[in-house]
C-alpha positions, 0 to 999 in steps of 0.5 A, a space after each residue: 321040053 316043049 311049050 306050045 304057045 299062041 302069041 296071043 294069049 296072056 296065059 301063055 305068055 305068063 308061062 314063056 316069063 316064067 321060062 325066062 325068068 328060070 334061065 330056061 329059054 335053052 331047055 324049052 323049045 317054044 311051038 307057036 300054034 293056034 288052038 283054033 287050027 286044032 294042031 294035032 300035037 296040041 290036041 293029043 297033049 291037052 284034051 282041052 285044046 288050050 295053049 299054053 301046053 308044055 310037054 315034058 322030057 318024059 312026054 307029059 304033058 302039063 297044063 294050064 298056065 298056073 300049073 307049068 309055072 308051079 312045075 317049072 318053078 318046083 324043079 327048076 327054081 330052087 334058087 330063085 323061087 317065083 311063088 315064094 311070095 305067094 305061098 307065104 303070104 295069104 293076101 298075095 295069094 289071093 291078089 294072085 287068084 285075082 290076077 287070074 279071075 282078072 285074065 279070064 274075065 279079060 279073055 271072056 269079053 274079047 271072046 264075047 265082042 268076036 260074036 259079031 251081031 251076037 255080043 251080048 251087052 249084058 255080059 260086056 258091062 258085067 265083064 267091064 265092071 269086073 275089070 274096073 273093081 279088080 283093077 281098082 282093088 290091085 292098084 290099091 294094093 300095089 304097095 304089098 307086092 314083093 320086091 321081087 318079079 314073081 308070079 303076082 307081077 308076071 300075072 299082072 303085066 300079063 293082064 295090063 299088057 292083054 287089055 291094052 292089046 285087045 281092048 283098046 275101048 276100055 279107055 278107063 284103064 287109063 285112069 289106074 296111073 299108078 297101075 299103069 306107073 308100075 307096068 311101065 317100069 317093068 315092060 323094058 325087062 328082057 323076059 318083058 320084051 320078048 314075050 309082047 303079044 300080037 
């Protein structure tokens, strides 16, 4: 299999986890690329030319983030299921909808301050006020997280560890402590250390 990536993005880098956390990392060659560069193996796999993309063994190709993780976890997770958490329990299914609603929103402000003189203010403060009510509502909830390192957990360090990398500004992330508690002790796991984004 192949998983075409950017060291960049958070959503590829929940499906490198992912592929760690199967025991995967000798099945799956990773291909860094930039979606911006338009590579051609990434366009003729994913229409949208969005990383991260994987390609199969049969040649198909999968994508977004959520669905190679649900692929790679159905056929390659039997004995240890990163979505068995979230396919049983309602509140951590939606707190999982979060962390990606959380992602996006993430990934949306970086994009708009790319715009140079045409960031918009309007759209920063409704993305930052986003980030402060979803952050706020995942630390609240912190203490019905599974045991286990699954999806929700993966999601969440992903979108902690994407906004201290690119939004350096939002100095109020600092102010979720037992948010930031909890990523700390997760940020030395091997799949963790491998995969930091830059």
């Amino acid at each position: 299999m192949k998983l075409i990536y950017s060291d960049a993005s958070p959503y590829a880098r929940t499906a490198r986890i992912v592929v760690r956390e199967l025991g995967l990392i000798e099945q799956v060659e990773e291909i860094a690329q930039h979606p911006f560069d338009n590579p051609k193996e990434l366009i003729e796999a994913n229409p949208l030319c969005k990383v991260p993309c994987l390609i199969d063994d049969d040649g198909m190709a999968i994508f977004d983030s959520q669905v190679i993780a649900e692929y790679l976890d159905s056929n390659f997770g039997a004995d240890k299921s990163l979505f068995k958490a979230v396919n049983t329990d309602w509140q951590l299914r939606t707190l999982y909808s979060l962390t990606r609603g959380l992602l996006d929103t993430a990934v949306a402000l970086q994009q708009d301050k790319m715009r140079g003189e045409g960031q918009s203010e309007f759209w920063q403060e409704r993305f930052y006020g986003a980030l402060d009510r979803g952050l706020a509502y995942l630390q609240k909830h912190l203490a019905s997280y599974p045991k286990q390192f699954e999806v929700l957990s993966i999601n969440t360090l992903a979108l902690v560890s994407y906004l201290r990398f690119r939004h350096p500004e939002y100095t109020r992330l600092d102010g979720f402590t037992k948010l930031g508690m909890w990523f700390d002790e997760l940020e030395n796991r091997p799949s963790v250390t491998q995969t930091v984004p830059k």
